[in-house]
N, C-alpha and C positions, 0 to 999 in steps of 0.2 A: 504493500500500500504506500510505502512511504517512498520508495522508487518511483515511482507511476507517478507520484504529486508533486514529488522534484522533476522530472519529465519535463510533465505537463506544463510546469510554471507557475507551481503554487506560491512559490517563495520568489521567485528571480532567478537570477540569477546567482548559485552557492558564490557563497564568500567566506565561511569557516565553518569548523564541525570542533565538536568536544567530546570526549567519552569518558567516561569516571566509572572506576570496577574500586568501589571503595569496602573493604571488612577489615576484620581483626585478624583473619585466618582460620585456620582447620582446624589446631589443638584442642580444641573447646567441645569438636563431636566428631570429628572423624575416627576411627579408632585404630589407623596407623598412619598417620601426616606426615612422616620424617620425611618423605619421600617431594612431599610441596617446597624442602627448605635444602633440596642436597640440588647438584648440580643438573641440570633440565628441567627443574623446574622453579619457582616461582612464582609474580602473583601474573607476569608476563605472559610467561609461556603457559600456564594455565587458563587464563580467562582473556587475554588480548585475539585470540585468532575471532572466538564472539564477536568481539567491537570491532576489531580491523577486519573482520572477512563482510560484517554490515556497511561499515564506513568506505571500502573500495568498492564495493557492487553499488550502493548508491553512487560516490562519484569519482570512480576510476579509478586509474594505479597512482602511486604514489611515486616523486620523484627524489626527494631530499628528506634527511631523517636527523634530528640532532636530539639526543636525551639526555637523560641525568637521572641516576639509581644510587642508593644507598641501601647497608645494610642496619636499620632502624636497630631492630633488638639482638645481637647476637645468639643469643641461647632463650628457648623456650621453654616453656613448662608442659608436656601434654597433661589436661584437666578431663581428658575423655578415657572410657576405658575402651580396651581391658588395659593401657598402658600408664594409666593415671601414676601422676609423679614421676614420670622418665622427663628429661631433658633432650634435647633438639638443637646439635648446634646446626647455625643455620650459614650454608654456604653461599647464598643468590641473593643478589637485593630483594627486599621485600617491597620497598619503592621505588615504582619506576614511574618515568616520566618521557613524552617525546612530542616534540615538534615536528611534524610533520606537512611539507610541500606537494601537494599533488600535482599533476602534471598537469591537470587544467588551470593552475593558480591557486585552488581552495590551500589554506591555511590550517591543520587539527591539530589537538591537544588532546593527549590519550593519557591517561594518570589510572596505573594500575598498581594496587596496594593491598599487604597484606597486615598495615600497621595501623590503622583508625579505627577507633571503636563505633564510630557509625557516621551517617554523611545524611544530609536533604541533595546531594548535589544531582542532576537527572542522568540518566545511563546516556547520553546520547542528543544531541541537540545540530541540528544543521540552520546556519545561519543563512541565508538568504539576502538581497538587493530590495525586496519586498514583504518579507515576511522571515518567521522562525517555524521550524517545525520540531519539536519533541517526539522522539523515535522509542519506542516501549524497550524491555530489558531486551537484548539479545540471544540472553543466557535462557529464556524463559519461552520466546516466539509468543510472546499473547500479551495484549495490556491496551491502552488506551491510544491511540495516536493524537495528540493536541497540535492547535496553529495558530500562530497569532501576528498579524499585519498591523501596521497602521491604522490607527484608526478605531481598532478593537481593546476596549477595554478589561476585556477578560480572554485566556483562553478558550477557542473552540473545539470539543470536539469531534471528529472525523471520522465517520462511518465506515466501518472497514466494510469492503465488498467483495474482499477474495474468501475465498474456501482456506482451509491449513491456519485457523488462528488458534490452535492450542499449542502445546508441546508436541511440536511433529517431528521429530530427529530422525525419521525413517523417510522422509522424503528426498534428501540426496541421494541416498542407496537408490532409491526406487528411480529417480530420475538419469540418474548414471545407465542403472540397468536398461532402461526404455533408449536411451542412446546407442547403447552397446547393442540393444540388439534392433538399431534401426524404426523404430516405431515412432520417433520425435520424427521423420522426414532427413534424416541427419543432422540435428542441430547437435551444436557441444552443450554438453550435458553443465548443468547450474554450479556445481560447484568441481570445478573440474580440478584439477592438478596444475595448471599455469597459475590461481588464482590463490590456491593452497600455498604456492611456493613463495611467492610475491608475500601473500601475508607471514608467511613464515622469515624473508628477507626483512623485511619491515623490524619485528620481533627483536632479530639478530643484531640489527644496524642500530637499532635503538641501544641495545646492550652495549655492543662495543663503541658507538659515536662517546656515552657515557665513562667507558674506560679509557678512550683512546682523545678525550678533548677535543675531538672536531665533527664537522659536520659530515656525513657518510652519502652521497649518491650511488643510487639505485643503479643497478643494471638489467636487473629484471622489470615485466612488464605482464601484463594478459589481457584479454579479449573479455569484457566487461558481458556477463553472463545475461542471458535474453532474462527478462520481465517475461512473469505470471500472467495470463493474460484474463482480463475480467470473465464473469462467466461459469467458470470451473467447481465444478465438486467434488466432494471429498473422494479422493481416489483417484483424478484426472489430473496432469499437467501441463498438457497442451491442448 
């Protein structure tokens, strides 16, 4: 939905995006976290491909990446069992941050943490030449779409009209598969592998821009995955 209204020309012409994946972390109920705080993982490499595989498909690859991470708490307490009272040193920043140029001009700001005890700040906001629009959790696929132009005193919001507003996490598979086996007419399939790698570049370059004190340009790129087209129910994607 929120493709199709940037499209369309709900907002203008994009001019910046934000993303905020803000918690305390997993020790608190996961019942073996060490693995969130050893090396590959993260609050980045866990929950950034959500917001950056949203924030490229709305608008495009990205071309220039500058970050900054810190490691907030060195050592943790797991409070969840069956490991309660074990320690966690912890090897990955657990805040990251990254400036992000996309190759249309749009400007984003992705703040992904495992150190705040809680946030009002929105999953997701694309600015606009004419308007804002507030994008629902990524992590979640369901929630409310709001819009708000000049002029409008309050947020509006926005009727979704596609099919797949719940937790559908099996709709890549399924859309890969209808690719693979020719049924899309040959289309490439939504969440393909160029767009995967690009967001995984993204991730990486944010890390090291951060260790390495400068700005990182992309050399990856991919083909901006076809829109859902109005109409469709549940079961159908094209």
């Amino acid at each position: 939905m929120c493709r199709k209204l940037i499209d369309d020309g709900w907002i203008g012409t994009p001019v910046a995006a934000t993303a905020f994946m803000m918690c305390r972390g997993h020790e608190s109920w996961h019942p073996d976290p060490g693995f969130y705080y050893d090396f590959g993982g993260g609050p980045m490499f866990d929950m950034g491909p959500y917001y950056l595989t949203a924030l490229v498909s709305m608008l495009g690859p990205v071309k220039k990446v500058a970050g900054a991470a810190r490691i907030s708490f060195p050592v943790r307490t797991i409070t969840s069992e069956p490991k309660y009272g074990e320690t966690i040193e912890v090897k990955v920043p657990t805040y990251v941050t990254g400036s992000l140029t996309f190759q249309s001009g749009v400007i984003g700001t992705i703040i992904t943490t495992f150190d705040v005890w809680d946030s009002h700040l929105p999953n997701i906001e694309i600015y606009g030449s004419e308007g804002t629009l507030r994008v629902p959790d990524p992590n979640t696929f369901g929630g409310p779409v709001l819009y708000k132009k000049p002029g409008m005193e309050k947020w509006s919001e926005i009727p979704v009209l596609f099919a797949h507003q719940e937790n559908s996490r099996g709709i890549g598979v399924s859309d890969m598969a209808l690719s693979i086996a020719g049924i899309n007419s040959g289309r490439l399939h939504r969440a393909h592998g160029d767009m995967a790698y690009h967001v995984l570049d993204i991730m990486r370059a944010i890390h090291d821009s951060s260790d390495e004190a400068e700005i990182i340009t992309l050399d990856t790129a991919f083909e901006r995955p076809a829109p859902l087209p109005l109409g469709l129910t549940d079961g159908i994607l094209d």
